[in-house]
TIVO-2410 file (N, C-alpha, C; in nm, 3 decimals):
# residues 66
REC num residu      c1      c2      c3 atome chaine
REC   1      X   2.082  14.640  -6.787     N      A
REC   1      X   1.996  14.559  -6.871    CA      A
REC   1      X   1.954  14.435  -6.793     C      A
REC   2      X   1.845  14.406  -6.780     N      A
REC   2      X   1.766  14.300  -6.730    CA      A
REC   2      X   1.745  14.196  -6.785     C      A
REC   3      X   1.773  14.035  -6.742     N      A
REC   3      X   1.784  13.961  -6.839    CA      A
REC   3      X   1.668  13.861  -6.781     C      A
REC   4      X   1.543  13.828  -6.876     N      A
REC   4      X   1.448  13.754  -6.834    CA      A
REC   4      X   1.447  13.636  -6.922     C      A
REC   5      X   1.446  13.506  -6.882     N      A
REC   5      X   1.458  13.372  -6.969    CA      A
REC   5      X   1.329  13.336  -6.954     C      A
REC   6      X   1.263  13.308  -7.041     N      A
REC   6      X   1.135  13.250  -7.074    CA      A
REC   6      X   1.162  13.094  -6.978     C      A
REC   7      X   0.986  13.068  -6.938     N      A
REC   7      X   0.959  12.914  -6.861    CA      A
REC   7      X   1.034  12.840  -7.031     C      A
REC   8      X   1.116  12.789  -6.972     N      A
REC   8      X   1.091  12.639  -7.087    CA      A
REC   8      X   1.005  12.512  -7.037     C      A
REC   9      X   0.963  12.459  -7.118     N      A
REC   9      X   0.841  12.381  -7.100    CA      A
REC   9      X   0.998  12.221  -7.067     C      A
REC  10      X   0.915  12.115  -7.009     N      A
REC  10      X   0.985  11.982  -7.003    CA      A
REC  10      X   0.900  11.887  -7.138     C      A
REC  11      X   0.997  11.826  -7.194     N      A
REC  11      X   0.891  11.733  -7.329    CA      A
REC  11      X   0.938  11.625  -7.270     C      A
REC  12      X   0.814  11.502  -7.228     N      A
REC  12      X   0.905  11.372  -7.277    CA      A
REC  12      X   0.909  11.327  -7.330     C      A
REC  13      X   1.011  11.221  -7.374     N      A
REC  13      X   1.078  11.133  -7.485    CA      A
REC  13      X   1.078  11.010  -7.464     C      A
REC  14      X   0.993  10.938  -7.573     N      A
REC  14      X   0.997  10.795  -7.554    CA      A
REC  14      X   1.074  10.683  -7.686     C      A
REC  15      X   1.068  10.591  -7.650     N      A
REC  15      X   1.214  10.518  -7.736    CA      A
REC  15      X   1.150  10.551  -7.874     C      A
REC  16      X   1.076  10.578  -7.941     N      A
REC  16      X   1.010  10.576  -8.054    CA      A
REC  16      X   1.038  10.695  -8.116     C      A
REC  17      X   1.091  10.790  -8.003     N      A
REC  17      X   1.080  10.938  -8.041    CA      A
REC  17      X   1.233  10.945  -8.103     C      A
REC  18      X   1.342  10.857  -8.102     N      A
REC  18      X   1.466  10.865  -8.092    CA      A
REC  18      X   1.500  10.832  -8.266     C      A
REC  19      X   1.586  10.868  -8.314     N      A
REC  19      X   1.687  10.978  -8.224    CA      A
REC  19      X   1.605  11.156  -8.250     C      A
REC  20      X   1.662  11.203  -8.095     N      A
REC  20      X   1.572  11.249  -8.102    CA      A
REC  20      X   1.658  11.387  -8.143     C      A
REC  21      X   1.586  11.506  -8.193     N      A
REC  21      X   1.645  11.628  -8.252    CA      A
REC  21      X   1.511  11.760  -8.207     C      A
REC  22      X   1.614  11.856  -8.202     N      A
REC  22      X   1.524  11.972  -8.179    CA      A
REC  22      X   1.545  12.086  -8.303     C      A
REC  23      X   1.437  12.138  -8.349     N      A
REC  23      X   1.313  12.166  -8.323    CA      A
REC  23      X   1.269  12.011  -8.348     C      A
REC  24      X   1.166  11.975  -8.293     N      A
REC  24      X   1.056  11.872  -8.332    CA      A
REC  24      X   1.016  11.919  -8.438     C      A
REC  25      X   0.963  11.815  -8.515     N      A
REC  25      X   0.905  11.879  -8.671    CA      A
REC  25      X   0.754  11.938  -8.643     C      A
REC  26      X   0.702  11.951  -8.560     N      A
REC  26      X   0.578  12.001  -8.514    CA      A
REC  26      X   0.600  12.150  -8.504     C      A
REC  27      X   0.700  12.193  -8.476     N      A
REC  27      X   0.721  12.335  -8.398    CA      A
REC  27      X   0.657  12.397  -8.504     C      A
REC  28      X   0.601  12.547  -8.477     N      A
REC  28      X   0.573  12.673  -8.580    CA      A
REC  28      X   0.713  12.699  -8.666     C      A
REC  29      X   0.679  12.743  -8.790     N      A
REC  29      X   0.787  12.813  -8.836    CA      A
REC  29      X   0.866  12.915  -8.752     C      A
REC  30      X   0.826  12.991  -8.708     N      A
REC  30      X   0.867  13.136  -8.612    CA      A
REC  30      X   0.950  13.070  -8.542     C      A
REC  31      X   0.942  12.952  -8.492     N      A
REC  31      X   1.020  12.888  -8.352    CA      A
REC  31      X   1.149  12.783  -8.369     C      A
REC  32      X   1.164  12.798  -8.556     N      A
REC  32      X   1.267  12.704  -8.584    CA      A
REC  32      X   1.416  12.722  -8.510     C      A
REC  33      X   1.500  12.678  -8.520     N      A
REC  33      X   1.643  12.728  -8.566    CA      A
REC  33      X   1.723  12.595  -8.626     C      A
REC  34      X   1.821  12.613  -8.638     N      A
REC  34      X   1.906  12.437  -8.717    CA      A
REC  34      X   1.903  12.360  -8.627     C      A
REC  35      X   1.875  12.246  -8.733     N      A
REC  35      X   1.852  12.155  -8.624    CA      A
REC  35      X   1.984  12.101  -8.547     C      A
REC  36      X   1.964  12.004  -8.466     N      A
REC  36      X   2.053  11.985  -8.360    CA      A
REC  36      X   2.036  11.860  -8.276     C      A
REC  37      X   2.065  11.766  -8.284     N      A
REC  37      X   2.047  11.613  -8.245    CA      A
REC  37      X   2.109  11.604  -8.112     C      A
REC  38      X   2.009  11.545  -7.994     N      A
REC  38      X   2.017  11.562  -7.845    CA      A
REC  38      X   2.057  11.443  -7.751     C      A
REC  39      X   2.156  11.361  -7.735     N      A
REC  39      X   2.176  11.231  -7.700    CA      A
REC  39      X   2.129  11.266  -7.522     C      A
REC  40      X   1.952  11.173  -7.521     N      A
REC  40      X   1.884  11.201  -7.408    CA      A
REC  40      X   1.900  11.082  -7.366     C      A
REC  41      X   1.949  10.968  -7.372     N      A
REC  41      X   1.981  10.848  -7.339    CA      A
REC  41      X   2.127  10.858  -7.251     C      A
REC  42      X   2.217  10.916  -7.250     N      A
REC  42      X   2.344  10.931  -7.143    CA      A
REC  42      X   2.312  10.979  -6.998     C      A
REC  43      X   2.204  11.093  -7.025     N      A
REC  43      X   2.152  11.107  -6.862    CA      A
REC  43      X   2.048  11.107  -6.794     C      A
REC  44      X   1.973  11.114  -6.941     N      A
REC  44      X   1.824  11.088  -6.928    CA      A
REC  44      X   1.725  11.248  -6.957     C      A
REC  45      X   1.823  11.311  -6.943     N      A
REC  45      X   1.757  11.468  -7.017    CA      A
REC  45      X   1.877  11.513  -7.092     C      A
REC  46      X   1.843  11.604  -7.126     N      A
REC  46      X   1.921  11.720  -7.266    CA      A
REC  46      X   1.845  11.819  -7.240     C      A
REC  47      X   1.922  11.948  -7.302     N      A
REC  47      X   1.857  12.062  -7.275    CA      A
REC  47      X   1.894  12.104  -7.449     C      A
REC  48      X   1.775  12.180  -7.536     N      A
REC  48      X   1.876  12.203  -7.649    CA      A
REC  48      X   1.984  12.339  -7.635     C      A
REC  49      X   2.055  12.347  -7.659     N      A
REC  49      X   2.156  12.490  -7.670    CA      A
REC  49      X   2.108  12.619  -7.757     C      A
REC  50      X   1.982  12.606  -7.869     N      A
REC  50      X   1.930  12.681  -7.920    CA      A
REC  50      X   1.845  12.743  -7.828     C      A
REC  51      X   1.720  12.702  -7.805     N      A
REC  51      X   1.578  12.729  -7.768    CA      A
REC  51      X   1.577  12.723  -7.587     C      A
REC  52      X   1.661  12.596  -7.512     N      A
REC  52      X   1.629  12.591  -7.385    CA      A
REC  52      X   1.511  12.459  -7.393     C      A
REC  53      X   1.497  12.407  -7.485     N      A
REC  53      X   1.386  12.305  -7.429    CA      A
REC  53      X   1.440  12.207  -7.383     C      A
REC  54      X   1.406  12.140  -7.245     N      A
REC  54      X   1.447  12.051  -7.180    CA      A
REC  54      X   1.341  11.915  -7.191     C      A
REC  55      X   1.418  11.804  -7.283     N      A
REC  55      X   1.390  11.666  -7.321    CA      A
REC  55      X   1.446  11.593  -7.190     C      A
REC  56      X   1.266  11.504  -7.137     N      A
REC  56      X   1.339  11.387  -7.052    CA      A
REC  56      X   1.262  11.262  -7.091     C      A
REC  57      X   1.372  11.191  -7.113     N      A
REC  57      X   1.341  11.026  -7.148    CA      A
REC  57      X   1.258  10.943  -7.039     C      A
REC  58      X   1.154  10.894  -7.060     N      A
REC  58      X   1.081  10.844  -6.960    CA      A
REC  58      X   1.062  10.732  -7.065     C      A
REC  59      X   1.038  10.573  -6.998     N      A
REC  59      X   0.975  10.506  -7.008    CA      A
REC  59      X   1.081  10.389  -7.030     C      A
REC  60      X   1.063  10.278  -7.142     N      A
REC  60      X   1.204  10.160  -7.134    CA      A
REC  60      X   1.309  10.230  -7.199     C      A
REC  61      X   1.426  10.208  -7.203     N      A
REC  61      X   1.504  10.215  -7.336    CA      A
REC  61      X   1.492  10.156  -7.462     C      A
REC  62      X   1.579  10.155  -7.546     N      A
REC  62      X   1.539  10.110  -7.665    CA      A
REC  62      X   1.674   9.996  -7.674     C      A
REC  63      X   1.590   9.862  -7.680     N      A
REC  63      X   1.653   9.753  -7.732    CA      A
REC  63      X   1.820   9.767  -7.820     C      A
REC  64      X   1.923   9.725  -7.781     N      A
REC  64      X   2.039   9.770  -7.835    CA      A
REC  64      X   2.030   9.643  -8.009     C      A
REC  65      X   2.029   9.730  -8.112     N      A
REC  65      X   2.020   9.617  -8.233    CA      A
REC  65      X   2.176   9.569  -8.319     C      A
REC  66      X   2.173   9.489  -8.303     N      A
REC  66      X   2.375   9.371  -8.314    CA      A
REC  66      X   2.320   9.370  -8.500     C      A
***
């Protein structure tokens, strides 16, 4: 049996986008699964464990709020 993994696409993520979770609420129905919250701020990407989509944080961080 031959095992072929689809391209996953790269999304980036900006502080606005946070916190951030996969599926995005944009996705098609067909492409859901449960959701699943991605801490892209520890390395700067996440990959989700469902789908394979690989989130990278580009741009400032987000202000720490006391």
């Amino acid at each position: 049996m031959s095992q072929s993994r689809d391209q996953t696409r790269e999304i980036e993520v900006h502080a606005q986008d946070l916190p951030l979770h996969c599926p995005l609420p944009d996705a098609p129905l067909w492409a859901r699964h449960p959701r699943v919250f991605l801490d892209v701020l520890a390395t700067g990407e996440a990959t989700c464990p469902y789908c394979g989509a690989h989130f990278r944080f580009v741009g400032d961080r987000p202000k720490p709020s006391h």
